[in-house]
C-alpha positions as protocol buffer text, in pm:
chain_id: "A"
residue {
  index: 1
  type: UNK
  ca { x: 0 y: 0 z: 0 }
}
residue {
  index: 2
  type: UNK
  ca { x: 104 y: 325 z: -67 }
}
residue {
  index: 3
  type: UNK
  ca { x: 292 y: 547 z: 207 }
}
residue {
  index: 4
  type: UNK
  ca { x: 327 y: 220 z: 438 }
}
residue {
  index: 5
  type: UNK
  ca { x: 674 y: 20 z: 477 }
}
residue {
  index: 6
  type: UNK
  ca { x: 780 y: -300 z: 614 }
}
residue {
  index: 7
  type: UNK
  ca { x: 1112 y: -425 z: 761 }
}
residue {
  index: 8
  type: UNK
  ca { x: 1257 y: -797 z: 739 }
}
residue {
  index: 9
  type: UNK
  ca { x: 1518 y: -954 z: 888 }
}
residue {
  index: 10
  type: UNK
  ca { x: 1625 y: -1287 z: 716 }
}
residue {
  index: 11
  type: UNK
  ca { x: 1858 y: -1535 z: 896 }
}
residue {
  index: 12
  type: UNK
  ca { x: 1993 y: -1878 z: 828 }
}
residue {
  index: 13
  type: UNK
  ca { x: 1761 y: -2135 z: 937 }
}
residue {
  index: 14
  type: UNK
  ca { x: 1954 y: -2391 z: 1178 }
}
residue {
  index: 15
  type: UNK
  ca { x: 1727 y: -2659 z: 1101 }
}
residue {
  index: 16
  type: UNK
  ca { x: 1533 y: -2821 z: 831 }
}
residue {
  index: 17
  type: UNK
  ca { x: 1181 y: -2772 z: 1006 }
}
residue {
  index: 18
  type: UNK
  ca { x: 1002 y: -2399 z: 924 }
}
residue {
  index: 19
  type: UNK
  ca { x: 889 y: -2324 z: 1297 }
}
residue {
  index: 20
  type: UNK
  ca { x: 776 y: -1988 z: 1378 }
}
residue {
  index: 21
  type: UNK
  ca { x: 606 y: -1784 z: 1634 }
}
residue {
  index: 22
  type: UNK
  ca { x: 331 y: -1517 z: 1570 }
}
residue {
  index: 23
  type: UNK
  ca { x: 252 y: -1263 z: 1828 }
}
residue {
  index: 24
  type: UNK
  ca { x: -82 y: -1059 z: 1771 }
}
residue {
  index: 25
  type: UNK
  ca { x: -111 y: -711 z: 1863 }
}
residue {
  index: 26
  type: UNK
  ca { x: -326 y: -907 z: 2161 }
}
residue {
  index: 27
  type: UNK
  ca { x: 3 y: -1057 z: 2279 }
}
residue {
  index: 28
  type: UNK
  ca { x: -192 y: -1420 z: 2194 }
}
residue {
  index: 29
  type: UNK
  ca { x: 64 y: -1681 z: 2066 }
}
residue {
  index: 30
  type: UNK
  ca { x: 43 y: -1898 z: 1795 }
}
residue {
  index: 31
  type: UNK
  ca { x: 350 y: -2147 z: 1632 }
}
residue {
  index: 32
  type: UNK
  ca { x: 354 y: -2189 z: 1307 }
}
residue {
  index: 33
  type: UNK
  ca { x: 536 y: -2428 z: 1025 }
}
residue {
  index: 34
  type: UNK
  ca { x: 623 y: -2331 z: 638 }
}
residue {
  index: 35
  type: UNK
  ca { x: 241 y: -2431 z: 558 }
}
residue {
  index: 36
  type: UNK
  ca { x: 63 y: -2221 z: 832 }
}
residue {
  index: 37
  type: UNK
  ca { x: -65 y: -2229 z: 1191 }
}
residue {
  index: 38
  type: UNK
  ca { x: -40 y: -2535 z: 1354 }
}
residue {
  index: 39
  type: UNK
  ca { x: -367 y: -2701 z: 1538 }
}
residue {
  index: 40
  type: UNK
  ca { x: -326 y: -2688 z: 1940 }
}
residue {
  index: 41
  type: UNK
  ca { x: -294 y: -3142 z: 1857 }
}
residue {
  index: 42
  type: UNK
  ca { x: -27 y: -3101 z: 1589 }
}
residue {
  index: 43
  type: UNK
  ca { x: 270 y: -3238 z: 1720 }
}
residue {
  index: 44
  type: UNK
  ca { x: 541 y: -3064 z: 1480 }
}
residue {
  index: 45
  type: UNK
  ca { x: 855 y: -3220 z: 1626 }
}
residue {
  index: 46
  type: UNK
  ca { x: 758 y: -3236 z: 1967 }
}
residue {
  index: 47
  type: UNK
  ca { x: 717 y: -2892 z: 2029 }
}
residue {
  index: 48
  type: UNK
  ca { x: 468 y: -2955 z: 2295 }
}
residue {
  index: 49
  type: UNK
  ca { x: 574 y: -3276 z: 2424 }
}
residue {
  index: 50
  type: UNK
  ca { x: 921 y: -3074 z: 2509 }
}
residue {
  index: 51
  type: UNK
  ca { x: 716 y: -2813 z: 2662 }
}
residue {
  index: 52
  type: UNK
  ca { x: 910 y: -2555 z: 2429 }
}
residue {
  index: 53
  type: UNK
  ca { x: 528 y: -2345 z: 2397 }
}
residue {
  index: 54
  type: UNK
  ca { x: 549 y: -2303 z: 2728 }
}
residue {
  index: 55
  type: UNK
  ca { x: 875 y: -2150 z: 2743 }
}
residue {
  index: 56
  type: UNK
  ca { x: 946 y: -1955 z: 2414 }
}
residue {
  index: 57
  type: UNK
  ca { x: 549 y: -1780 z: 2441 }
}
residue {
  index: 58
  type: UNK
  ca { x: 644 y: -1533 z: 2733 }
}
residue {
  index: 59
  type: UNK
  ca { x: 974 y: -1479 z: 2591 }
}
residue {
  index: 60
  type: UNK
  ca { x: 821 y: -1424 z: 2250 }
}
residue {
  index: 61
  type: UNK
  ca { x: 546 y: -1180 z: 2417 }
}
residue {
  index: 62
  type: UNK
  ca { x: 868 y: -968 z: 2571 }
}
residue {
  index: 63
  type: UNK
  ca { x: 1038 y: -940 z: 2254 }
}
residue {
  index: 64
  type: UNK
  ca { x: 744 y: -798 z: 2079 }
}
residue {
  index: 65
  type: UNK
  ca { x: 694 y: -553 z: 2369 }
}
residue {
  index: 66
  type: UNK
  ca { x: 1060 y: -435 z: 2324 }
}
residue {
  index: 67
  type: UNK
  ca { x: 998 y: -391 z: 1979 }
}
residue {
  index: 68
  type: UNK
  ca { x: 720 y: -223 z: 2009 }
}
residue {
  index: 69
  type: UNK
  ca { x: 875 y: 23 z: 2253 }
}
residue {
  index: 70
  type: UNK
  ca { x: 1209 y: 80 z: 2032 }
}
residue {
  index: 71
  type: UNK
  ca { x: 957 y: 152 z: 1766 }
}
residue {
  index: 72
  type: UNK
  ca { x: 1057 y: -76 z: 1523 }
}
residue {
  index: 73
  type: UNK
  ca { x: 716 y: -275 z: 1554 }
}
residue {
  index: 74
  type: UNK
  ca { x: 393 y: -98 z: 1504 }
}
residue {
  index: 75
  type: UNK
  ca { x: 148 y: -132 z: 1858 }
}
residue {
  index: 76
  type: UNK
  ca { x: -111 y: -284 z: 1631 }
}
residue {
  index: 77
  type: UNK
  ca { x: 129 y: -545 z: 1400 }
}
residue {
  index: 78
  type: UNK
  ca { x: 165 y: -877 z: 1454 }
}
residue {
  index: 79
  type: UNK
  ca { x: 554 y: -1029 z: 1474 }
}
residue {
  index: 80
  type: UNK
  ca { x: 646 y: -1324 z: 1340 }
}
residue {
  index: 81
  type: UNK
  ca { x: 971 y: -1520 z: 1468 }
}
C-alpha cells in the first residue's frame, strides 16, 4: 500500500523444520510451520511434548513488547519469529 513500509530480517535457518512464532497485537501466541498455523494437537517435532510453547510464548510476548517500545514494531502489528 502506498505510504506504508515493512522491515525484514532474514537469517539462516539452523534446522530443516520452518517453525515460527506469531505474536498478535493481543500478545496471543500462535506457532507456526512453512504451511501455516499449527492445530493446538499437531505435534510438529515435539514442540509440545518438550514443553518448548510453554517457554518460548512469554519470551516471544517480551520481545514484541521491546519492539514495540524501540519503535521498530507498530502497537497494532503482529511479529512473526
Amino acid at each position: 500500500m502506498a505510504g506504508e513500509s515493512s522491515s525484514y530480517i532474514v537469517t539462516e535457518k539452523l534446522h530443516g523444520a520452518n517453525f515460527s512464532l506469531v505474536i498478535s497485537a493481543e500478545e496471543q501466541v500462535a506457532f507456526a510451520s512453512s504451511s501455516g498455523i499449527l492445530a493446538e494437537n499437531d505435534p510438529f517435532f515435539g514442540f509440545r511434548s518438550q514443553s518448548l510453547d510453554a517457554s518460548l510464548a512469554p519470551k516471544a510476548r517480551a520481545l514484541r513488547a521491546g519492539l514495540v517500545e524501540a519503535g521498530a514494531a507498530a502497537a497494532d502489528a503482529s511479529v512473526i519469529i
